[in-house]
C-alpha positions in Angstrom: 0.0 0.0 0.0 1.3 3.4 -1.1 2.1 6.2 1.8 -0.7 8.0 0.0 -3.3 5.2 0.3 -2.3 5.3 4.5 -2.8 9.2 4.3 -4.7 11.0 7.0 -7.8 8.8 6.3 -8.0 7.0 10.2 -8.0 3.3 10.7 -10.1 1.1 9.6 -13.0 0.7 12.1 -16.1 -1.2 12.8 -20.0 0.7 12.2 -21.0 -0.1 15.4 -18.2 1.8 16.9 -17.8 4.7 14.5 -21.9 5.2 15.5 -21.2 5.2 18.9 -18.5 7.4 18.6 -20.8 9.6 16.9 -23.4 10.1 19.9 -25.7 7.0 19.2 -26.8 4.5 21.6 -25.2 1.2 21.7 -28.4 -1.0 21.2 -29.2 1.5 17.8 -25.6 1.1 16.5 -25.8 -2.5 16.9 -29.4 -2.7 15.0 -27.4 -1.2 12.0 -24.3 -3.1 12.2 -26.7 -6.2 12.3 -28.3 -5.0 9.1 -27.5 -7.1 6.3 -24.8 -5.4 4.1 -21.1 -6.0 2.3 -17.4 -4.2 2.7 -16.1 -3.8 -0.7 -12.7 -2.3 -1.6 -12.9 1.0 -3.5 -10.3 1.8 -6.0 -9.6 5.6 -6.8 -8.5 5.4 -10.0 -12.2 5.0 -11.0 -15.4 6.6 -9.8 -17.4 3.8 -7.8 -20.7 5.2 -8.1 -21.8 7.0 -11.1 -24.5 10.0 -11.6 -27.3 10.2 -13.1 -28.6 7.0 -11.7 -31.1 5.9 -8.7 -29.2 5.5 -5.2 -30.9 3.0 -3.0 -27.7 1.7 -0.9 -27.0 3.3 1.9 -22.7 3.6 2.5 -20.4 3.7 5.8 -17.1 4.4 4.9 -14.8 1.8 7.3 -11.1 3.2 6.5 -10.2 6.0 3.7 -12.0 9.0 1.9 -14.6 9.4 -0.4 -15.5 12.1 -2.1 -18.9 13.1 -3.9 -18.2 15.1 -7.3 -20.5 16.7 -10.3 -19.4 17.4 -13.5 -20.1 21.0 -15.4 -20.6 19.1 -18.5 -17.3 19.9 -19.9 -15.2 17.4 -18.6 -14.1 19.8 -15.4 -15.5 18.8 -12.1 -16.1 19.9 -8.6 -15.6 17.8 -5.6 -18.7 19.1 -3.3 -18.1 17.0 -0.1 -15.8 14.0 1.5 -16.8 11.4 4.1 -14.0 10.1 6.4 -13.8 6.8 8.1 -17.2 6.8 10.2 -18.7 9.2 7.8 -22.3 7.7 6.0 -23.8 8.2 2.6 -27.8 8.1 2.8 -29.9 6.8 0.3 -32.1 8.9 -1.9 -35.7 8.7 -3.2 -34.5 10.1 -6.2 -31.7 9.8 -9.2 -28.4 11.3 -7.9 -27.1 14.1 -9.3 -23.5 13.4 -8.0 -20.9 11.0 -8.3 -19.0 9.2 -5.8 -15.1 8.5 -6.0 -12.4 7.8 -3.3 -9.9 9.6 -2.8 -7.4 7.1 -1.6 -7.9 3.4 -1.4 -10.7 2.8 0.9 -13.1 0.2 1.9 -16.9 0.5 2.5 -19.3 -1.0 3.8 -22.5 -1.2 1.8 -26.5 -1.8 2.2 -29.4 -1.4 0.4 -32.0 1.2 1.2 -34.6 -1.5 1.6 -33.2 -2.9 5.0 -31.9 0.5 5.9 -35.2 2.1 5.9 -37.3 -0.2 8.2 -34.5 -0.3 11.0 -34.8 3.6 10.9 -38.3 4.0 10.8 -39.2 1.4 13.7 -36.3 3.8 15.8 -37.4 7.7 15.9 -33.8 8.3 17.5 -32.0 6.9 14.6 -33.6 9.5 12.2 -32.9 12.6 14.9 -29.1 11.3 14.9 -29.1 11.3 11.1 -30.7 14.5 10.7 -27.8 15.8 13.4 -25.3 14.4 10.9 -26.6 15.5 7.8 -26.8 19.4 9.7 -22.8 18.6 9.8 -22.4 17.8 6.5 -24.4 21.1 5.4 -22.4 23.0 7.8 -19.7 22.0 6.0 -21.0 22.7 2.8 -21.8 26.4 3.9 -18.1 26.5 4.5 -16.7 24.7 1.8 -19.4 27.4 -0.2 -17.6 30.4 1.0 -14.2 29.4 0.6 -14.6 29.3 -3.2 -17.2 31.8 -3.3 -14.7 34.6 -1.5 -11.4 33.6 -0.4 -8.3 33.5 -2.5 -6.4 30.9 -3.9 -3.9 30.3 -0.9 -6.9 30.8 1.6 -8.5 28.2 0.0 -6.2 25.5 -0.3 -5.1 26.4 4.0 -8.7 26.3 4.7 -8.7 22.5 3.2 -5.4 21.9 5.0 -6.7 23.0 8.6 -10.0 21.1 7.9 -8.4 18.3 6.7 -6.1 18.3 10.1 -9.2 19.2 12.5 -11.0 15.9 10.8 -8.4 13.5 10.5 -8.2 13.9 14.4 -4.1 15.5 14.1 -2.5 15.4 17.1 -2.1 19.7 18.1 1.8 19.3 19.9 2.8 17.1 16.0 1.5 18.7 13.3 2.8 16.5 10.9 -0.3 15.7 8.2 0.3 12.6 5.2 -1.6 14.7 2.5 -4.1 12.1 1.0 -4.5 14.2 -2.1 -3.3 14.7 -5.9 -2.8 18.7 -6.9 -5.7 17.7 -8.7 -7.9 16.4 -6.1 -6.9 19.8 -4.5 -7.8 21.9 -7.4 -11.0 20.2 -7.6 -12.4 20.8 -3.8 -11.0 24.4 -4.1 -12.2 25.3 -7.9 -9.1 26.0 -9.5 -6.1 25.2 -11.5 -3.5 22.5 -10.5 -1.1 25.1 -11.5 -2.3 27.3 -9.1 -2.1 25.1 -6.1 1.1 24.5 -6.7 2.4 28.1 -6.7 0.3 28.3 -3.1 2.5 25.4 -2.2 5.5 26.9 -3.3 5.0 30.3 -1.4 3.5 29.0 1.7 6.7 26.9 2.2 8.6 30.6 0.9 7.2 32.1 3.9 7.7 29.7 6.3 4.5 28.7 7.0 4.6 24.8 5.8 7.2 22.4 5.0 7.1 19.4 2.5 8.8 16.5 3.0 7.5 14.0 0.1 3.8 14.0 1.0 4.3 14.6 4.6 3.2 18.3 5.5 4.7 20.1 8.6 2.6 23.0 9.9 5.2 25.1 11.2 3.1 28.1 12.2 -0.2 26.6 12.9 -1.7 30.1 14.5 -0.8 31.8 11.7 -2.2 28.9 9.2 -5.3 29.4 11.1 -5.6 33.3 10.6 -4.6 33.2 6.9 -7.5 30.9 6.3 -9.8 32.3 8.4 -10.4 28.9 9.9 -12.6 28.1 12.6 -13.4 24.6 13.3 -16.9 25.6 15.4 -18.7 24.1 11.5 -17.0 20.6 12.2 -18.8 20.5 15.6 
């Protein structure tokens, strides 16, 4: 397995645990662990769920990233959201509109919508903890909204960084983060130019701010990181 596939992306770890972990009871996480279902390996070189086509499986992600991405219809796309080990995909009662790829190598553990659905409707606490996560997940969004919509190019990629850090759980007193993406991944989330990132690279290790060693980044200011993002992690909460 390549350093990149081991990047910031957590351990692999069991539903029933992630849930809990997550704020949910015990005898609720089990119900869904119980629930019939399959852990496939997800290879990023390809997407592993298409758009433009009905989504009736519901996904936990075990170990890895995954990353849900439209197209503009000119071959360019956007990467609109990313689910860490723990993280859930719902199901849909419509035709998704979004693609799903991972980022590294990742595995997931998959159900269909029709087993899902009963275990959440016979359990009014199981929708109220889904709802709470889905609120996340728009939080995010709002966030991830605003740092294309306004900030500038280095803002933006710093902004990923610091989230990406906050999520993967980095420890504060070694800030040393394995970056799990491609220039292009980066370009993608941030909506621009691979050519661009890189010169943000380059001058944020100019000033002193980061330090590269192979994909290994060292956050050698991180207060100052913080401010030239504008990040607060209150959103992740």
């Amino acid at each position: 397995m390549s350093k990149r596939s081991r990047a910031a992306a957590g351990d692999r770890i069991g539903l029933r645990d992630a849930l809990v972990r997550a704020g949910l009871e015990p005898h609720l996480a089990t119900l869904l662990e119980e629930m019939p279902s399959k852990s496939v390996e997800v290879d990023p070189r390809r997407p592993f769920r298409e758009a433009g086509v009905q989504r009736n499986e519901v996904f936990f992600v075990e170990s890895g990233i995954l990353a849900k991405y439209k197209g503009d219809g000119a071959g360019r796309r956007q990467i609109i959201a990313l689910r860490f080990a723990g993280d859930g995909i719902l199901p849909g009662d419509k035709v998704a509109d979004y693609g799903i790829q991972a980022i590294v190598r990742s595995r997931v553990l998959v159900g269909q919508q029709r087993d899902f659905d009963p275990i959440v409707d016979a359990h009014p606490e199981l929708a109220r903890f889904f709802w709470k996560l889905t609120q996340r997940h728009a939080d995010i969004g709002y966030e991830w909204l605003l740092n294309c919509g306004r900030r500038d190019s280095t803002a933006r990629v710093v902004h990923l960084l610091c989230e990406l850090a906050e999520r993967s759980g980095l420890d504060p007193d070694n800030r040393r983060l394995i970056n799990p993406f491609t220039q292009q991944q980066i370009a993608d989330i941030t909506g621009q130019t691979s050519v661009n990132v890189n010169r943000v690279f380059a001058d944020l290790e100019r000033q002193g701010l980061i330090r590269r060693e192979g994909r290994d980044i060292m956050f050698e200011d991180w207060d100052e990181l913080r401010r030239v993002a504008g990040f607060s992690a209150a959103y992740l909460g």
